[in-house]
N, C-alpha and C positions, 0 to 999 in steps of 0.2 A: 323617550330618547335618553341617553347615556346622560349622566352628569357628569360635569368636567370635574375634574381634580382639585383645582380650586376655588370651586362652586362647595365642596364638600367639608362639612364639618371635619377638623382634622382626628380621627378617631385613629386607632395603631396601624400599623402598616398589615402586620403580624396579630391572629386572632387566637395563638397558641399552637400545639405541635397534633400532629396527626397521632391516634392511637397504635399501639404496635401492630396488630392486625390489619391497620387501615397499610400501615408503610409496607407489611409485607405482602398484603395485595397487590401494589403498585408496583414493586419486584417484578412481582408473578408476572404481571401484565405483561410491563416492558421488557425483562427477560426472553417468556416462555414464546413470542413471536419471531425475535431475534435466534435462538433456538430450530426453530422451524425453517428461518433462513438459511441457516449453517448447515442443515442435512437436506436442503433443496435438492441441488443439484446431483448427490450421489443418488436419492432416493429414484430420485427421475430417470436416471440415466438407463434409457430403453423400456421402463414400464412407471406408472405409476402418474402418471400426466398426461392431461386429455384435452382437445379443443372444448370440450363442453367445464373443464376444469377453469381453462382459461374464461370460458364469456361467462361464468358464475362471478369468478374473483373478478373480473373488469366491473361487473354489474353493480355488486357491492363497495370496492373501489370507488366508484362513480361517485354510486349513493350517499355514501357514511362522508366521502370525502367532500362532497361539494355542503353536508350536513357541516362539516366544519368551515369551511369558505367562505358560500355565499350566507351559512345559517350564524356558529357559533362568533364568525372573526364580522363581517362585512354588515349584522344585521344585529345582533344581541351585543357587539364587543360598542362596536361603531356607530350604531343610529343610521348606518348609509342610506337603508331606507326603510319606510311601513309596510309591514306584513299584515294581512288578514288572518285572523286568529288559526284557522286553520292549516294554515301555511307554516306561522310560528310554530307550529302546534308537531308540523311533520320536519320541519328543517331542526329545531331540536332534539326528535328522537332519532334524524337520521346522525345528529350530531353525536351523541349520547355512543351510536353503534360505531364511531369510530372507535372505541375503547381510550378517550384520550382525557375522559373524566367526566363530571357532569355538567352541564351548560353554564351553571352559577359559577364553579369553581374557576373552570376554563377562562372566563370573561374576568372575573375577580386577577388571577395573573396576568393577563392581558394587558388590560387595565393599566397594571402596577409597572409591567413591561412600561409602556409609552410613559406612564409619569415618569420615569428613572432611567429611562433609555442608554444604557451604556454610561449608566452610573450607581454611586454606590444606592443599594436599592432594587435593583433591576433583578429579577429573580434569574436571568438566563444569558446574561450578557457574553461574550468571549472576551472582552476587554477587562473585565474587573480584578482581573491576577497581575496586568500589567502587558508592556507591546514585545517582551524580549521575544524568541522563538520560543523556550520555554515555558513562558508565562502564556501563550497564544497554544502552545498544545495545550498545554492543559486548561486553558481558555472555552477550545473547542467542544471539548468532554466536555468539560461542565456547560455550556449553553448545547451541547446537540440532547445529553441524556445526562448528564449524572448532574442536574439540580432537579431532575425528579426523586432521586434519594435523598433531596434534604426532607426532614419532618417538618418544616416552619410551614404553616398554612393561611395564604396570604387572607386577610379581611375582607370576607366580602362587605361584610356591613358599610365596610368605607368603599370600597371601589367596585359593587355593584349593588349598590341599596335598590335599585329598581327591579333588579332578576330579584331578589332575596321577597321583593312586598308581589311579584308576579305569582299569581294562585298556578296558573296553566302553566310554567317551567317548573315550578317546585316542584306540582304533581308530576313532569315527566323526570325530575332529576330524582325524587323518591325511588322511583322504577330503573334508575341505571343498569342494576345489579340484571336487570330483566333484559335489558337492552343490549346488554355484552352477552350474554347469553344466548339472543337470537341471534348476535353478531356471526356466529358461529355456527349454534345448531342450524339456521333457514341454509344454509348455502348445503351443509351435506345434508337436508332432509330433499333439497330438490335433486341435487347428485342424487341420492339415491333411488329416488321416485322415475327420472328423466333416464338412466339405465335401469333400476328396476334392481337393483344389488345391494348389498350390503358394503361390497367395497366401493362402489361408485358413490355411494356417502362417505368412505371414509377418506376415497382424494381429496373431494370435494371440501369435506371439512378441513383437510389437510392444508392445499392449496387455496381456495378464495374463503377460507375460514383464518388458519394460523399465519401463513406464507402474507397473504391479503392484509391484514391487520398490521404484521411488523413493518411492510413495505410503507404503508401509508403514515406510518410513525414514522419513520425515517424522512420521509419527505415532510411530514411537517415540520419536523424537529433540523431539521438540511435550512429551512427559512431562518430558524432562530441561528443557526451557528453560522452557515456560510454566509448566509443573505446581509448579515455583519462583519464579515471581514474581508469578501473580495465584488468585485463587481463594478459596475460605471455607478455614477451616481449624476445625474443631470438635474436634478433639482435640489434644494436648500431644504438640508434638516439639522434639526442641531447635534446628530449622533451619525453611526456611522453605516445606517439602513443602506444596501446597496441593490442593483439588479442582477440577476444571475440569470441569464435565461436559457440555461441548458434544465432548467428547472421548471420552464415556465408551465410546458402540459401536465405533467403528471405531479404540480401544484395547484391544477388550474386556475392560474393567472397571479397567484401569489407571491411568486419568484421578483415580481415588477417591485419590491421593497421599498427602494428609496423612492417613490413616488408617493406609496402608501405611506413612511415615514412625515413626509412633506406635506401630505395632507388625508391625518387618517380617516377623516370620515366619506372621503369621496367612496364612490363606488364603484370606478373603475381605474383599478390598479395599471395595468398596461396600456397608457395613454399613447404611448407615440407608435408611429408607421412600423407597421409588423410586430407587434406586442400581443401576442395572441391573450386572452382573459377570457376563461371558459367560462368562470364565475359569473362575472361581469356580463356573458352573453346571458347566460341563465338570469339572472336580476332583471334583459330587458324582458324575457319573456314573459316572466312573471308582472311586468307591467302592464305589456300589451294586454295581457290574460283578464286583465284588473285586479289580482293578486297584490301587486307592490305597488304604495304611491310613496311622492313624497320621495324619489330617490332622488342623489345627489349624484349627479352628474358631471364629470370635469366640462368645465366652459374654458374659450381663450383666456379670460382674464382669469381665471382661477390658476391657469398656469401658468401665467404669468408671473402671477406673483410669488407663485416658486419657482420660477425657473435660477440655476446657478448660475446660468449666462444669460448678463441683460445689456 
């Protein structure tokens, strides 16, 4: 289970700066998908895009993203609930193929996220420039994508000493560099096997490889900037985690913010009537399965006690 923040020896927030090659990897990443988004639509226009382009990228979408969801955010971040080693085992690599970093790291900002929540500290907050319009554009920036250009690289030692002493996430976080990789090449080696061409791998890679990858960045990164500045909030947090739910499927279920904010270790984000939580349906299957015990469940009184109208 996670250790709370002040359960934890106070060791530095900051464990030192990423190497030059590490920072312009992360460029590349976040860039070169964004890129692929921007020449979408001319490239498609009457060739170049296929239904079997699409159920490739949905597939992998699904996968890498529910690997962040129910894997990296709701099970390695949170303790929401106990995985069977091999469960752990696959929710991490599918985590890893979002290209969003490696499972340690991910959870170590997370982490740091909730200790500091929209305060000084917060690695990604929209609020930390101040509330003018001004200071909220460039608020925005800096919590959707540009505090991934900063080089500080938060401690895991402090805010995930548990992933750091895990044998079985090291070894799949060792292998990232592997994992981005098939992020990519598996979607155009099946495009190309399932037409039999050489270009039907290169949509494929195109679409549910580059296209696939940036889309799914943007929607996580849509949680940290919007899901902080507009939205209802019905329950009690001390920051300003909101719901947005024009967000909620294609984050499956993570859109539901100020709920999660108000009680991060539950497991099911979208608690109230019509809050759809794809995550959260996955997590019970995983239970019926015998996969997950040990999950935490919202009960009446649990939301109760956060509700902001009592």
């Amino acid at each position: 289970m996670p250790v709370t923040e002040t359960a934890r020896p106070q060791k530095p927030i900051i464990s030192g700066q990423s190497s030059l090659p590490e920072h312009v990897l992360v460029k590349v990443f976040v860039l070169a998908p964004l890129v692929a988004i921007a020449v979408a639509v001319p490239f498609a226009w009457g060739w170049g895009l296929s239904w079997l382009d699409v159920g490739i990228g949905a597939a992998f979408f699904v996968f890498s993203g529910l690997g962040v969801t129910a894997g990296y955010h709701r099970l390695f971040t949170h303790g929401s609930f106990r995985a069977k080693r091999g469960l752990r085992a696959t929710l991490a690599i599918a985590g890893n193929m979002s290209a969003q970093g490696p499972v340690t790291s991910w959870v170590a900002d997370h982490r740091r996220h909730h200790a500091f929540s929209d305060r000084a500290g917060d690695p990604h907050s929209p609020w930390l420039f101040g509330a003018t319009p001004k200071a909220l554009a460039k608020g925005f920036w800096f919590a959707h994508m540009g505090w991934l250009f900063e080089r500080d690289v938060t401690n895991a030692d402090r805010f995930a000493p548990d992933l750091v002493a895990d044998r079985d996430l090291q070894r799949v976080d060792r292998l990232f560099p592997l994992w981005v990789a098939l992020t990519f090449l598996l979607p155009a080696v099946a495009g190309g096997l399932i037409t039999w061409s050489v270009w039907g791998g290169v949509t494929a890679l195109f679409w549910a490889g580059l296209v696939r990858v940036g889309l799914l960045h943007h929607v996580t990164w849509s949680v940290n900037s919007i899901c902080h500045m507009i939205g209802e909030r019905p329950f009690a947090s001390r920051d300003k985690a909101a719901n947005f739910w024009p967000l909620a499927i294609f984050s499956f279920g993570e859109s539901w913010h100020n709920l999660h904010h108000a009680d991060p270790t539950c497991a099911r984000h979208g608690v109230l009537r019509g809050q759809i939580d794809i995550s959260a349906r996955l997590i019970w299957v995983f239970e019926k399965l015998g996969w997950a015990t040990d999950v935490r469940w919202p009960t009446p009184a649990r939301l109760e006690r956060i509700s902001a109208v009592r």
